[in-house]
Legacy VTK file of the C-alpha trace (Angstrom):
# vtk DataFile Version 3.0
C-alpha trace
ASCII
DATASET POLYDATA
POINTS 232 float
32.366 -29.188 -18.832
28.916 -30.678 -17.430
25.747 -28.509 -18.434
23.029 -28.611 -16.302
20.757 -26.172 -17.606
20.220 -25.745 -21.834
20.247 -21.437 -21.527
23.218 -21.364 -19.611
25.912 -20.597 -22.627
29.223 -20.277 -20.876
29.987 -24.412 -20.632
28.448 -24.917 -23.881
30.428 -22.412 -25.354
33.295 -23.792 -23.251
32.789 -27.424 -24.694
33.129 -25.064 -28.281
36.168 -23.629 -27.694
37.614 -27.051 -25.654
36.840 -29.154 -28.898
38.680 -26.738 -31.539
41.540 -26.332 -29.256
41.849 -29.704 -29.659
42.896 -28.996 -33.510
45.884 -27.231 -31.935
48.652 -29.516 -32.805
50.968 -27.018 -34.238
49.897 -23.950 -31.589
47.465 -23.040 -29.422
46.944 -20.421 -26.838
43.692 -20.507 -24.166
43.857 -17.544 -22.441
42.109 -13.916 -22.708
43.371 -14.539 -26.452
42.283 -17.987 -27.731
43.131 -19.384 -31.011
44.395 -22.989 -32.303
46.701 -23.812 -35.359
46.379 -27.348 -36.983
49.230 -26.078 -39.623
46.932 -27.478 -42.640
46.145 -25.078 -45.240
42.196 -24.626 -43.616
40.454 -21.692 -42.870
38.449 -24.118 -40.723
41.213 -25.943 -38.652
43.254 -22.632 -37.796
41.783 -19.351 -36.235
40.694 -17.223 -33.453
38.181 -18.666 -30.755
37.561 -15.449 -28.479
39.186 -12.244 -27.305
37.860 -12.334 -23.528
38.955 -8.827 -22.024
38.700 -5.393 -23.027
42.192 -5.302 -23.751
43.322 -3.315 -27.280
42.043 -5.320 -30.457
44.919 -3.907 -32.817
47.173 -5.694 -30.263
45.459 -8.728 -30.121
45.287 -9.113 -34.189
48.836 -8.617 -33.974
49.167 -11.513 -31.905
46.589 -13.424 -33.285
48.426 -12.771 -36.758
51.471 -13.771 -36.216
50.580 -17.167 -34.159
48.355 -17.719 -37.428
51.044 -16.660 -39.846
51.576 -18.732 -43.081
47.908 -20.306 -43.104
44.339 -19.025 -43.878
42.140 -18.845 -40.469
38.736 -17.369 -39.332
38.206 -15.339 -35.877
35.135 -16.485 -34.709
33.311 -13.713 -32.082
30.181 -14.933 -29.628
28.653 -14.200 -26.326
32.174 -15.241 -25.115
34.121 -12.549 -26.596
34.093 -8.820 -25.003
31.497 -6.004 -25.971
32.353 -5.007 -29.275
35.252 -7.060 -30.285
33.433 -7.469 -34.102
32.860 -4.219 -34.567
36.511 -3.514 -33.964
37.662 -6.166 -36.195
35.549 -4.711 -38.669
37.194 -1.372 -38.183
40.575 -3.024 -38.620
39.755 -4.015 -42.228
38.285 -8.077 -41.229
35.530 -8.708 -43.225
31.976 -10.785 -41.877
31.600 -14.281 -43.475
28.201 -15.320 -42.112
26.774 -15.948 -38.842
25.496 -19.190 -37.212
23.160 -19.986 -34.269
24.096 -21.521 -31.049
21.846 -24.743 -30.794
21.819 -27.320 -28.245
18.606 -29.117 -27.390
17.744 -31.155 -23.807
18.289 -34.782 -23.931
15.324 -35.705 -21.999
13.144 -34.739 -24.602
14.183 -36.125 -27.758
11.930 -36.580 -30.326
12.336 -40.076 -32.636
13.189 -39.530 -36.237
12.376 -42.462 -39.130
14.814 -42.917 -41.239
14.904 -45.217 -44.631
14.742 -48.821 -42.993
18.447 -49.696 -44.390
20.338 -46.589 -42.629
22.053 -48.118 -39.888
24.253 -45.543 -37.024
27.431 -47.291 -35.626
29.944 -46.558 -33.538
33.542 -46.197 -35.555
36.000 -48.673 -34.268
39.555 -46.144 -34.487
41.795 -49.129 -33.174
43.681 -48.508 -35.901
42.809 -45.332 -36.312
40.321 -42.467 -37.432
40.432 -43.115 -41.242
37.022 -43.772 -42.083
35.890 -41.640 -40.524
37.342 -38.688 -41.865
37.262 -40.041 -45.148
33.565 -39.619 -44.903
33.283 -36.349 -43.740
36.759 -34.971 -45.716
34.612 -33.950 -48.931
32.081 -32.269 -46.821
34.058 -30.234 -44.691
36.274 -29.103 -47.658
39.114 -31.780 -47.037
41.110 -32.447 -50.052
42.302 -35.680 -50.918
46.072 -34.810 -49.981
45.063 -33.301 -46.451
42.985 -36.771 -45.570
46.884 -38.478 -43.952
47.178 -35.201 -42.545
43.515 -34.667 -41.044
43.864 -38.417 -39.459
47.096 -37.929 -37.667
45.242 -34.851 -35.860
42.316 -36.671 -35.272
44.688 -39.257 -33.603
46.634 -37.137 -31.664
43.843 -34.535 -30.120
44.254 -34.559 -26.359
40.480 -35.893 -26.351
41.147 -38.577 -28.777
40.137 -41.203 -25.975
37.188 -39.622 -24.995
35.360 -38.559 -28.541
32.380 -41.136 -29.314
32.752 -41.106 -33.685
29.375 -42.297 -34.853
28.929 -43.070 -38.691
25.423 -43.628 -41.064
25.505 -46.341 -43.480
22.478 -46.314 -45.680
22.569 -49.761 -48.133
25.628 -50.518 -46.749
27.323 -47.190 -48.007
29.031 -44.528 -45.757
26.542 -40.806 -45.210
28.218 -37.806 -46.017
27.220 -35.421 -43.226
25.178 -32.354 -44.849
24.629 -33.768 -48.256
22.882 -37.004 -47.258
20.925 -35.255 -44.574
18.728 -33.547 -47.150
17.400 -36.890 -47.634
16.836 -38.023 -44.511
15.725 -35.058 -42.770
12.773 -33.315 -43.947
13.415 -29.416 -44.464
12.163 -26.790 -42.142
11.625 -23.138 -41.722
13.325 -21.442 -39.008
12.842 -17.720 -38.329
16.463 -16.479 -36.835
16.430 -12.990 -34.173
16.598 -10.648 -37.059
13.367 -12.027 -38.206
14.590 -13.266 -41.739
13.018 -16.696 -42.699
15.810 -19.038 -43.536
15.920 -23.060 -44.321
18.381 -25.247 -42.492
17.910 -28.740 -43.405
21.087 -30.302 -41.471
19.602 -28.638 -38.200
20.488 -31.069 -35.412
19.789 -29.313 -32.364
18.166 -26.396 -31.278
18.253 -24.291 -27.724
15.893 -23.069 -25.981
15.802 -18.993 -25.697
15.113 -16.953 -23.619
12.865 -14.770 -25.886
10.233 -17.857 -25.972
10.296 -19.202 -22.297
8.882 -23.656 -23.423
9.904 -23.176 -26.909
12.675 -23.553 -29.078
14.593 -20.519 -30.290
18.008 -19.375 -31.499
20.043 -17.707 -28.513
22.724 -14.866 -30.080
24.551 -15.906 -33.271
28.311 -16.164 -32.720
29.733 -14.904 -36.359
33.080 -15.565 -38.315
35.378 -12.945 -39.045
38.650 -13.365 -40.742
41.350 -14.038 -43.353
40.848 -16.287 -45.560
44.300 -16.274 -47.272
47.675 -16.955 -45.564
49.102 -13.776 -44.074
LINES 1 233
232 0 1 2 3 4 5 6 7 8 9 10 11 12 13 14 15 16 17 18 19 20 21 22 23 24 25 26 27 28 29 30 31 32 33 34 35 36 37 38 39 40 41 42 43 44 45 46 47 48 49 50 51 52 53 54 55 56 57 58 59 60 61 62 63 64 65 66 67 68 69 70 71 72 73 74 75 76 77 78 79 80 81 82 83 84 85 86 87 88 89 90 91 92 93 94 95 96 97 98 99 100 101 102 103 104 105 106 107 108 109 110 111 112 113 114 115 116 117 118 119 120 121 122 123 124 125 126 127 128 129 130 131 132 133 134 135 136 137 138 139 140 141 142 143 144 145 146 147 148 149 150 151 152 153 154 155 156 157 158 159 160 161 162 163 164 165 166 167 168 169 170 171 172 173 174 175 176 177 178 179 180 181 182 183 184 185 186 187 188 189 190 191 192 193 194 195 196 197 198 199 200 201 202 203 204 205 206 207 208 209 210 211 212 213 214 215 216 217 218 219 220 221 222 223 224 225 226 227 228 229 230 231
């Protein structure tokens, strides 16, 4: 979905939801209720998206549940979900993982970044598939060596597959890890989130501008993940 102005959330969040979905090869469901099941044993690549209406929560972890049964998966609540869906989860014995801002940042005003002289940025050539690709990231993202066949079959078939621009680092001729490598490339800053705690977020890649601080950057409402980790 096109975004034509960095605070408007709903197509961002949209974009979100459309790019998870896309792990839904075993099940998925985008309606009121939206969740996605990869079927790998993930907390990341199976879970809950957004519970749109007002409708009754205890029904809607019932449904969630058993679309989700049989793997570990994460319910993940924003400025998408309805008035007081987290607190209800809560209620219903989920527990809060951690939050994370929504960060986006206009393209127009990008500001350069040096980098060692040998890190190169390429496109990945998939003809033959993902691979690469997700062996680089696989370690990061909590991959395990036996899920990597697994993890490139549903990077092949996503819906999007045709569409997704895959971009890998190379730094002396060596594939970046995303997150760990970053550290090393990107100096550290401070960030100061809504609730006023100070907190440093060295992979930060993009950042929206708030509402709070009309011309500056600033975290809009942190979407938070609350869930199961273990198989129910």
């Amino acid at each position: 979905m096109p975004v034509n102005d960095i605070s408007d959330l709903e197509p961002q969040l949209a974009n979100c939801r459309d790019y998870w979905l896309g792990w839904g090869a075993a099940d998925r469901l985008d309606g009121d209720l939206t969740y996605y099941r990869s079927g790998l044993v993930h907390s990341q690549l199976n879970g809950v998206l957004r519970l749109q209406s007002g409708r009754q929560v205890s029904d809607a972890i019932e449904q969630a549940a058993g679309g989700l049964a049989g793997v570990p998966w994460r319910w993940w609540v924003g400025p998408d979900s309805a008035p007081g869906v987290a607190d209800a989860l809560v209620s219903h014995g989920a527990v809060k993982l951690r939050a994370t801002p929504i960060m986006a940042v206009r393209l127009d005003r990008l500001v350069p970044v040096e980098g060692p002289g040998s890190l190169k940025i390429e496109v990945v050539d998939t003809t033959d598939g993902p691979a690469e690709w997700v062996r680089t990231y696989s370690s990061s993202f909590g991959v395990t060596p036996e899920q990597i066949d697994d993890v490139v079959r549903l990077e092949t078939e996503r819906p999007d597959n045709s569409r997704i621009v895959r971009v890998l680092g190379r730094l002396f001729n060596r594939d970046l890890h995303p997150f760990d490598t970053t550290r090393e490339l990107v100096p550290s800053r401070s960030v100061v989130r809504r609730d006023r705690c100070s907190c440093v977020l060295p992979h930060i890649a993009t950042i929206i501008c708030g509402k709070d601080h009309p011309g500056k950057n600033s975290f809009q409402p942190q979407s938070f993940f609350i869930g199961n980790k273990n198989p129910v």
